[in-house]
C-alpha positions in Angstrom: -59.3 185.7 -53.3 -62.7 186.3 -54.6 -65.4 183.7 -54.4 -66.9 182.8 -57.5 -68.6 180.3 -56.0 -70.4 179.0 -52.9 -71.9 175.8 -52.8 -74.8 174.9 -50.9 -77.7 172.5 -50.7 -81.7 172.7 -49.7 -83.7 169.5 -48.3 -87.4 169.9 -48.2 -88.1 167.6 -45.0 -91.6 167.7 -46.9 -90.4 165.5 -49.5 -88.1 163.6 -47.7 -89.7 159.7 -46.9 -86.6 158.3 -44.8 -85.4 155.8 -47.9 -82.0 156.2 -47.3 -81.0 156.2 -50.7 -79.0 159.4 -50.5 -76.9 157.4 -47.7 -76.4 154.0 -50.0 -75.2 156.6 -52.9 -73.1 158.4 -50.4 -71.3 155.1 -49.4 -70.8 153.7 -52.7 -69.5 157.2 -54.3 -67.4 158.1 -52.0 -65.4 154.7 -51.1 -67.1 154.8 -47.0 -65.7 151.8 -45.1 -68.8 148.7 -44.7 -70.3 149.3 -41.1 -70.5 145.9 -39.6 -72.4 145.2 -36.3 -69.3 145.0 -34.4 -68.3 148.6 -35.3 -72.1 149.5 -35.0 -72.2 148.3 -31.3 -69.4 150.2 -30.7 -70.7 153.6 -31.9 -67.8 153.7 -34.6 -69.6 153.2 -38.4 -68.8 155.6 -40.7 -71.8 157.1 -42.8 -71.0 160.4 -44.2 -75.3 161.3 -44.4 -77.6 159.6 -41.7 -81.3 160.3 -41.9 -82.3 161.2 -38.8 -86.7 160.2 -37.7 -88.1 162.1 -34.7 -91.7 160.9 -33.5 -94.6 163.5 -33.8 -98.1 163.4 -31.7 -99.6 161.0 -29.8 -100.7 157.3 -30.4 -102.4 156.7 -32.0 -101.8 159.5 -34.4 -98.2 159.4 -34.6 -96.1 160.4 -37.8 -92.7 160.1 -38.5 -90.8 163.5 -39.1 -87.3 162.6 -41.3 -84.1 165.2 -41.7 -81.1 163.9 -43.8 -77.8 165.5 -41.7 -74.4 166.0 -42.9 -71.5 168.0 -42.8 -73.3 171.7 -43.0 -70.2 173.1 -44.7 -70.5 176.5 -42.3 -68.8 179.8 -43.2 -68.1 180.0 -39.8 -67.3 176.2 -39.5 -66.4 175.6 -35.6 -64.0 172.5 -36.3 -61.6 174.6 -38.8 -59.7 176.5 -36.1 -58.9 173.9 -33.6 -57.5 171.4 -36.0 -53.6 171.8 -35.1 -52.1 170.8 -38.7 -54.6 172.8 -40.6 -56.3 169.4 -42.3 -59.4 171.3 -42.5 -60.2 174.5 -43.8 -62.3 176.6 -46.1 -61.9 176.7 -49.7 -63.4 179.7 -52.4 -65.8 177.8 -53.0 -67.6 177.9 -49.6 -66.7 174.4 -49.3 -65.4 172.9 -45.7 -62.4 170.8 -47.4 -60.8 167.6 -45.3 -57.2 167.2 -46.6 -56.7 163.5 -45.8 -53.0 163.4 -45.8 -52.2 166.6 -43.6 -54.7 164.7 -40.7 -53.0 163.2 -38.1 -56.2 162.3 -36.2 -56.1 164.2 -33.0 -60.4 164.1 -33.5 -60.4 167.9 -32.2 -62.4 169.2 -34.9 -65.2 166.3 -34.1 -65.3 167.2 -30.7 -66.0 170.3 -31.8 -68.7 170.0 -34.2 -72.3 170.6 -33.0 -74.0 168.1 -35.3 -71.5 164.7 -35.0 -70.9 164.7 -38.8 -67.3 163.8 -38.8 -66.3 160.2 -37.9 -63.0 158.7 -37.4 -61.6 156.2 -38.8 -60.8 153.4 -36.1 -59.9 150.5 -38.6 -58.3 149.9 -41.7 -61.0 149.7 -44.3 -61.4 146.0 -45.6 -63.9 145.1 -48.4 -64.6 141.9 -49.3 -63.4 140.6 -52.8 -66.8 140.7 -54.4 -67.3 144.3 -54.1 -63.2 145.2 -55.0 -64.3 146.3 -58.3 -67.0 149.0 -56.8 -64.4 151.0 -55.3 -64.1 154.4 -57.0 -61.4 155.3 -58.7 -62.0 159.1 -58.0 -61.6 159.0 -54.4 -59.0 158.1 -52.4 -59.6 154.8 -49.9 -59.1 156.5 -46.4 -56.6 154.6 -44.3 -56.6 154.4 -40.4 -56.3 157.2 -38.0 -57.8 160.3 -39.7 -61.2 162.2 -39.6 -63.4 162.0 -42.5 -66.9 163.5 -43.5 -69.0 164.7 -46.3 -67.0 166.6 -49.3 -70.5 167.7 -51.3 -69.0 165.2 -53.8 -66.0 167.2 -54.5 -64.3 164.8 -57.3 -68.2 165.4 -59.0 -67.6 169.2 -58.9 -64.1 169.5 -59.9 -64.8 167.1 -62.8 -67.4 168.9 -64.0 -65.6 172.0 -64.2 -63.1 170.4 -66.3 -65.8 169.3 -68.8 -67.0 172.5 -69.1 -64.0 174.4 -69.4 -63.2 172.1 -72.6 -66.0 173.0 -73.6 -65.5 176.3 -73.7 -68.6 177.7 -71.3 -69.8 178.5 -67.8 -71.2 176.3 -65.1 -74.5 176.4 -65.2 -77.3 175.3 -62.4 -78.1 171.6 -62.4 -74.5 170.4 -64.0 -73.1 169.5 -60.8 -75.1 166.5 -59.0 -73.6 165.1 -56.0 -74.6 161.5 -55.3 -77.2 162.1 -52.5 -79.1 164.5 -54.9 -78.9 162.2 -58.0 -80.2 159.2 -55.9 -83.4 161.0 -53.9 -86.2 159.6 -55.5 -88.4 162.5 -54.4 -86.1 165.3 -55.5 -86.1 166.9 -51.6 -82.5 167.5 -51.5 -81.3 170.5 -54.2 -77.3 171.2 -55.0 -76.2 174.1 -56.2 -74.4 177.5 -56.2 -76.0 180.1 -53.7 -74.1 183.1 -54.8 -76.6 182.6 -58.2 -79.4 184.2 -57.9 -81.0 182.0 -61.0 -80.1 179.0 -59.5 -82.8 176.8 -57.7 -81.0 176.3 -54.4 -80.7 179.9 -54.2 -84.4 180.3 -53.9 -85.1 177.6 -51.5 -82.6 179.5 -49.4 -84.7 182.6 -49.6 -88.1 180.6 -48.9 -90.5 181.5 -46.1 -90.2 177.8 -44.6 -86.0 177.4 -44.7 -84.0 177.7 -41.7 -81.1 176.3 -40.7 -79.8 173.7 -38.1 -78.3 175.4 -34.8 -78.2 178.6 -36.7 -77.8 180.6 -33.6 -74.2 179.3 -32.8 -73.4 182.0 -36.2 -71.8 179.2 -37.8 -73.9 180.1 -41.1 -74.2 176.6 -42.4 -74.3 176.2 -46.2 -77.2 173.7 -45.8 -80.7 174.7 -45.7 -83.8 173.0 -44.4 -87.2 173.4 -45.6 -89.9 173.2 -42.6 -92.4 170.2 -43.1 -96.2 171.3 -44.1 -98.7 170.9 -41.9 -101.9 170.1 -44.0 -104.1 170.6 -40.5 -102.4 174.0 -40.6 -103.4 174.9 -44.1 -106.7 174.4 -43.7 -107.0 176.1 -40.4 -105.5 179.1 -42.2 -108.1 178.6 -45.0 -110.7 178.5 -43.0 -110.1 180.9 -40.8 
């Protein structure tokens, strides 16, 4: 089958200021289970994006250094062929897809995934009765026993290509928004298709400061990062 499509996503670690946002929108969207403390203590919470802060210099000049990581959607993805029942495969789309009901929780494709993306769910998810009514209706509420992990928003995607296609057009860049993008307040993570040229993640991926995560295990992840700038740099290079 031909691919039409192949989504991807950009994050400028120059914009990005740690504020989580992207991972409050990611929990509320997509139905993730509340992380107590006991299940924090225990290494189990579920969070389908976790910014991750590295420490640069010296003190006193210290800065903090931020890169939002999820599931990297790779061409190549390494937890695809060890999963025994097939619960996780790769779509036309260029999307890694999690089939919920086909897992039976063996937890081999998180053992073999290089940047601990995928989490497993250890209890049934409970939510208390205030926050019943948050629950979206467009994603399914995950039971116990099966592996679970970022989806790119897929119920955003596959509803907006319904829209369209009543409305009798194309897909264009920009109409599908997956809650991580729509909630950065500083625009540094960009969703699109990366088979279109036109399209603005397209161009990020093409930029003299992307790379991308553990890109020499040939998994060809569908996410790509934008170095941070270095001001002290800049003005070496000016001066120069």
């Amino acid at each position: 089958m031909a691919i039409e499509r192949k989504w991807g996503m950009a994050v400028d670690a120059d914009k990005c200021t740690g504020c989580q946002a992207c991972v409050v929108a990611c929990q509320s969207e997509n139905n993730i289970p509340i992380n107590e403390s006991d299940h924090f203590l225990q290494r189990r919470a579920i969070q389908w994006i976790r910014i991750e802060r590295y420490w640069e210099g010296e003190f006193p000049d210290v800065k903090a250094r931020f890169v939002p990581m999820l599931c990297q959607h790779c061409e190549n993805a390494p937890c695809e062929p060890v999963c025994p029942v097939f619960a996780t495969y790769h779509n036309n789309e260029g999307l890694n897809v999690q089939v919920y009901n086909r897992c039976i929780g063996t937890r081999f494709c998180a053992n073999n995934d290089p940047w601990n993306v995928r989490f497993f769910n250890f209890w049934e998810p409970v939510w208390p009765e205030t926050l019943r009514n948050q629950l979206n209706s467009d994603v399914t509420v995950r039971s116990r026993g099966i592996m679970e992990k970022c989806s790119f928003c897929v119920q955003r995607i596959r509803r907006t290509v319904r829209e369209v296609t009543r409305e009798g057009r194309e897909v264009v860049d920009g109409d599908v928004v997956p809650a991580c993008v729509q909630s950065c307040p500083t625009n540094a993570l960009v969703f699109g298709d990366l088979n279109d040229d036109s399209s603005q993640v397209s161009g990020l991926s093409k930029s003299g400061r992307q790379y991308r995560i553990l890109d020499q295990l040939g998994t060809e992840p569908a996410i790509y990062y934008l170095k941070k700038v270095d001001p002290n740099a800049i003005t070496e290079e000016a001066h120069a």
